[in-house]
N, C-alpha and C positions, 0 to 999 in steps of 0.2 A: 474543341476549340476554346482557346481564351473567350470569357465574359467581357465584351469589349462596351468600355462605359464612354467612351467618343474619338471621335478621329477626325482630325481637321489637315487642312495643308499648309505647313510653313514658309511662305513665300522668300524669305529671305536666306534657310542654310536650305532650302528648295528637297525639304523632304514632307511626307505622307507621316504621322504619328499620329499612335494608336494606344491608348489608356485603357488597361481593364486588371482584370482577377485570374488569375488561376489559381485551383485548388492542390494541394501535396500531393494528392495522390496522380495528377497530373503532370508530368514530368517535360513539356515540352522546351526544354532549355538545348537537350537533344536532334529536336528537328528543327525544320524548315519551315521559312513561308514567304510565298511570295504573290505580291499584286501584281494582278491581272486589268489592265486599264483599259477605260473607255477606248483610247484609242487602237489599241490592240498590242499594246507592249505589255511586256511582263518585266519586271525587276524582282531579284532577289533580295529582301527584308535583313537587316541586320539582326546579329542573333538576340533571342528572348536574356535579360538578363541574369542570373541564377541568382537565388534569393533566399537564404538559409536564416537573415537575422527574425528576431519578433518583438512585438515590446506590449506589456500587458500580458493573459493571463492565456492569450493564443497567440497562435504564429498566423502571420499575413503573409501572403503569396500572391504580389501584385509586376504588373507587366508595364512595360514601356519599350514600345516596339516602333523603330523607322527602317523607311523606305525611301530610296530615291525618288524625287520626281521628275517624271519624263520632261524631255525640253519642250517637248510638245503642247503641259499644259501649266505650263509657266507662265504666271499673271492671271488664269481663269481662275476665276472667284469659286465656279463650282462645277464639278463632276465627278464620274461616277467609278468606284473599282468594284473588283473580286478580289479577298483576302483567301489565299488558300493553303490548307496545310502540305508541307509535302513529307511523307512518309517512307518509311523505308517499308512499313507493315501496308500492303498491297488495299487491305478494305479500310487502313484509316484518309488516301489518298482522296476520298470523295468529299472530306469533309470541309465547307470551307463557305466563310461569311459570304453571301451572292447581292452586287447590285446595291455595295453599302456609297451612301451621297455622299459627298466630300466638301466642306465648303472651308474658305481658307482664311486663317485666321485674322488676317489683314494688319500680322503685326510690321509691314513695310510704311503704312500710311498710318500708323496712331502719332499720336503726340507722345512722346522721350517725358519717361519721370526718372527722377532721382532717387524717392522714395513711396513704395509704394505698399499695402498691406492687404491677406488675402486670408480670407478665412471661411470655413464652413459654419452654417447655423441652421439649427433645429430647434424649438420652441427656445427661445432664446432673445427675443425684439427686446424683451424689457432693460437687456446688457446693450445694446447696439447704440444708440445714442448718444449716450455718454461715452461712448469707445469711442467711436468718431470724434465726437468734441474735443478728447482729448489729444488726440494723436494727430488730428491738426495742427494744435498749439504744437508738437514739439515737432510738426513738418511732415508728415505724410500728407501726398499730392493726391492719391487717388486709393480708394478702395475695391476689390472685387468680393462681395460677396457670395456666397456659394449657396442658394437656398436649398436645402433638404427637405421640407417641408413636399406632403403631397399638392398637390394644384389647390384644390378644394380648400385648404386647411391654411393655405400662406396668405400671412399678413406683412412677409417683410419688406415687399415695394412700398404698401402704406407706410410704415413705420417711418421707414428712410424716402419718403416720397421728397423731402424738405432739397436732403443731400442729393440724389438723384438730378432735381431741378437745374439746382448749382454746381452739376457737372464732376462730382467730388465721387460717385459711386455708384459702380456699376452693377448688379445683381444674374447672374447665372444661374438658370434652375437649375439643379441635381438632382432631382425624383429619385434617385437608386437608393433602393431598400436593401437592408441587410436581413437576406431571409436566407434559408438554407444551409448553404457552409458558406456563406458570405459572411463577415461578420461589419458593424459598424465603425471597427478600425480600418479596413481595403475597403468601404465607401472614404471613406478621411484619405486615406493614402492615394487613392485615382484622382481624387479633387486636386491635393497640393502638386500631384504631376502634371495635371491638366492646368493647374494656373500655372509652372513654372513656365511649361514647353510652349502656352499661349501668348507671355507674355516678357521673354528671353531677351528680346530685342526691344521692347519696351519700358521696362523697370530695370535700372541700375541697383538698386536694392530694394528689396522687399521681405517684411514682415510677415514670418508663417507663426500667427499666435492664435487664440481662440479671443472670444470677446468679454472673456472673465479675467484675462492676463491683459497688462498695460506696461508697458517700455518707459519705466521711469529715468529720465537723465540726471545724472546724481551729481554735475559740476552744477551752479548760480550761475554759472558764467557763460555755458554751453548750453541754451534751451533744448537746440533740435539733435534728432539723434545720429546724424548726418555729421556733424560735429565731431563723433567718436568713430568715423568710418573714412578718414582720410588718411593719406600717408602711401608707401609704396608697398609696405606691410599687407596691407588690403586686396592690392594690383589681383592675384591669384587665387585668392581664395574661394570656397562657397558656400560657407556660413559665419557669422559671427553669434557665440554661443550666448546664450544669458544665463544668469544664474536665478533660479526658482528661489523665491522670497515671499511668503505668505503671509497676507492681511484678513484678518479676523477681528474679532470682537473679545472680550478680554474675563465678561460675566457671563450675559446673556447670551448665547448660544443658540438661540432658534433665528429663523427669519424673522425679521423684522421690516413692515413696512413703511411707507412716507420717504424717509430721506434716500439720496440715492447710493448706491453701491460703494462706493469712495467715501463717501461720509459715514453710512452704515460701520463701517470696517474702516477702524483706525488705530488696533492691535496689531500686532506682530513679536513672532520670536524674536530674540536676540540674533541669531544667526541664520543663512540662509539655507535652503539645503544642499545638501552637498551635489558635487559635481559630479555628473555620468550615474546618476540614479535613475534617470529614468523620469525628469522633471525640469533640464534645461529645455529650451524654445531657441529658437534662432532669427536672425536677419540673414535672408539667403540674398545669396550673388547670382541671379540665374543665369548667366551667361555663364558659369563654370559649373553647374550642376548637368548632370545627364537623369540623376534619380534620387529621389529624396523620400524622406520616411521619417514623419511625425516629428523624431527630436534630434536628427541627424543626415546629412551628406552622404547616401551609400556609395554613389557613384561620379566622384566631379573633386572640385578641388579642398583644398584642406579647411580646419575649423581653425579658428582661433576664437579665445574665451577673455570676455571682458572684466574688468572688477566691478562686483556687484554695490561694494563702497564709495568709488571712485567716479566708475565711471556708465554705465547704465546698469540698471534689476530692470529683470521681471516681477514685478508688484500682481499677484497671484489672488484673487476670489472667490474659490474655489468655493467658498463658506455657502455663499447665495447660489451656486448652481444648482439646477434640480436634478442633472443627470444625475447618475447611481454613483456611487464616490467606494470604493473598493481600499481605502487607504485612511491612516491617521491624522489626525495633523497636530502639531508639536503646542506648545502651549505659549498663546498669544500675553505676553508679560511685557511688553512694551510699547509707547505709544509714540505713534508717528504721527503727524500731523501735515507729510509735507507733500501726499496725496491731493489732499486737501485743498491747501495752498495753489495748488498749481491748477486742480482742475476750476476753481474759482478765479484764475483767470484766462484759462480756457474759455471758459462760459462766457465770459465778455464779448470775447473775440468771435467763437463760433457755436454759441449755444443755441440754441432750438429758437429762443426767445429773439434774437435777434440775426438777422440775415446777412449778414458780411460778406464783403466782395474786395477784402482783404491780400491784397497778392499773397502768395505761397512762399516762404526766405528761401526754398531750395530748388533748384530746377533747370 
């Protein structure tokens, strides 16, 4: 059976999805499955996606699986199925998830954003604050966090306890470890499907970046990033691409502590990196995605790519992360300063220091 990392009920396209893993050597894109309901109906599960891309130095083999929901429990907040496999091979027919809870995501009754950003984090608090601060200023409504952190060891509700307060950010635990043939990209990959399919009917756009990446608007005259996402051009699509643009340091090269991340880092190449390397990031449309995967739309509507000069970058930190870094980076010979510029008056607005109750420009 699929490694199933959750399953909630979508109240509003009125189906049962189901997030998880499967390994290569597991092939069920072939069979069947079907829930088994409290009430005693069974429906047949739409088929497992087939999944041949990878990005990094493994391939990921990750699932996105729905289900009708009966009329029967339409509107119940929570109950119970049987996920079962069906087999043509006679002894794999027993095998199947028994008695898994269901509760539903309740994206009928949330509050509609406009803009919203969702991202997973693991030892990482020290990036979070200043991600928020900023991506306020340029208009995101709401955050969903994804803590990866085991129980014991998370500090990130403290961190952002401020933004929590003022209703600005939500936090989801993700416990799922990458142990076995799981690797740390399908924990990444189950999350961003798990926020898109939670929250479809919720966010008109949303940010799938990391908290080392920042969405810089590159008009004076367009703060928010909402701004570059109107027009009829947009109507279909489900992602709008960015282009990877890395900020570093131009002598000193190690960490450096005191100032923050933004300030740290106010080198850069001359030019961005190139497109479809394996380095763009997106604003997803989830209402036209079915399936997504790190830097790309697998399954849902088309990409369109922004100008990184023009009109939004990705302003890229990679420098200060402590993950393992598998890559070079190009040499920081220019100095930008308009990082900077902006997140100082971010700060104003929504910085740690000061509590604002500031309406939202978008929404």
């Amino acid at each position: 059976m699929p490694k199933l990392h959750s399953v909630f009920a979508d109240p509003v396209s009125k189906n049962v999805v189901f997030i998880g893993t499967r390994f290569l050597a597991q092939n069920w894109t072939k069979e069947k499955f079907v829930s088994h309901f409290e009430t005693g109906e069974s429906i047949l599960c739409d088929p497992i996606v087939e999944d041949y891309l990878s990005f990094g130095y493994l391939s990921q083999f990750n699932i996105v699986l729905t289900c009708q929901l009966p009329l029967s429990l339409d509107g119940k907040a929570n109950f119970s199925l049987t996920l079962q496999r069906i087999s043509n091979v006679k002894r794999f027919q027993r095998y199947a998830y028994d008695d898994i809870q269901v509760c539903s995501s309740g994206s009928s009754k949330f509050k509609r954003f406009m803009l919203t950003a969702c991202t997973m984090i693991r030892n990482m608090d020290d990036f979070v604050s200043e991600w928020i601060t900023f991506h306020r200023y340029v208009g995101v409504q709401h955050f969903f966090l994804y803590d990866n952190e085991s129980p014991e060891n998370s500090t990130l509700r403290h961190t952002v306890r401020k933004e929590i307060a003022e209703g600005v950010v939500t936090v989801i635990p993700w416990t799922h470890a990458a142990v076995g043939q799981k690797t740390y990209l399908e924990v990444q990959i189950a999350h961003e499907n798990d926020c898109v399919w939670r929250n479809r009917y919720r966010s008109k756009w949303m940010l799938k970046i990391d908290v080392d990446e920042f969405v810089q608007p590159m008009n004076v005259s367009k703060r928010f990033i909402t701004d570059y996402l109107e027009g009829p051009l947009f109507d279909r699509v489900g992602a709008v691409r960015l282009q990877n643009w890395f900020f570093g340091r131009h002598d000193n090269m190690s960490i450096q502590s005191g100032d923050s991340v933004v300030e740290r880092n106010t080198w850069r190449p001359s030019y961005p990196t190139a497109q479809n390397s394996g380095r763009d990031k997106n604003i997803l449309q989830p209402m036209n995605i079915h399936y997504f995967k790190i830097h790309a739309v697998k399954i849902g509507g088309p990409a369109v790519s922004l100008s990184p000069h023009r009109e939004l970058r990705l302003v890229h930190y990679r420098l200060d992360n402590p993950r393992i870094r598998r890559f070079g980076f190009p040499d920081f010979d220019t100095r930008d300063l308009s990082m900077v510029k902006m997140m100082t008056e971010a700060k104003k607005l929504y910085g740690r220091e000061r509590l604002s109750n500031a309406a939202h420009p978008v929404g």
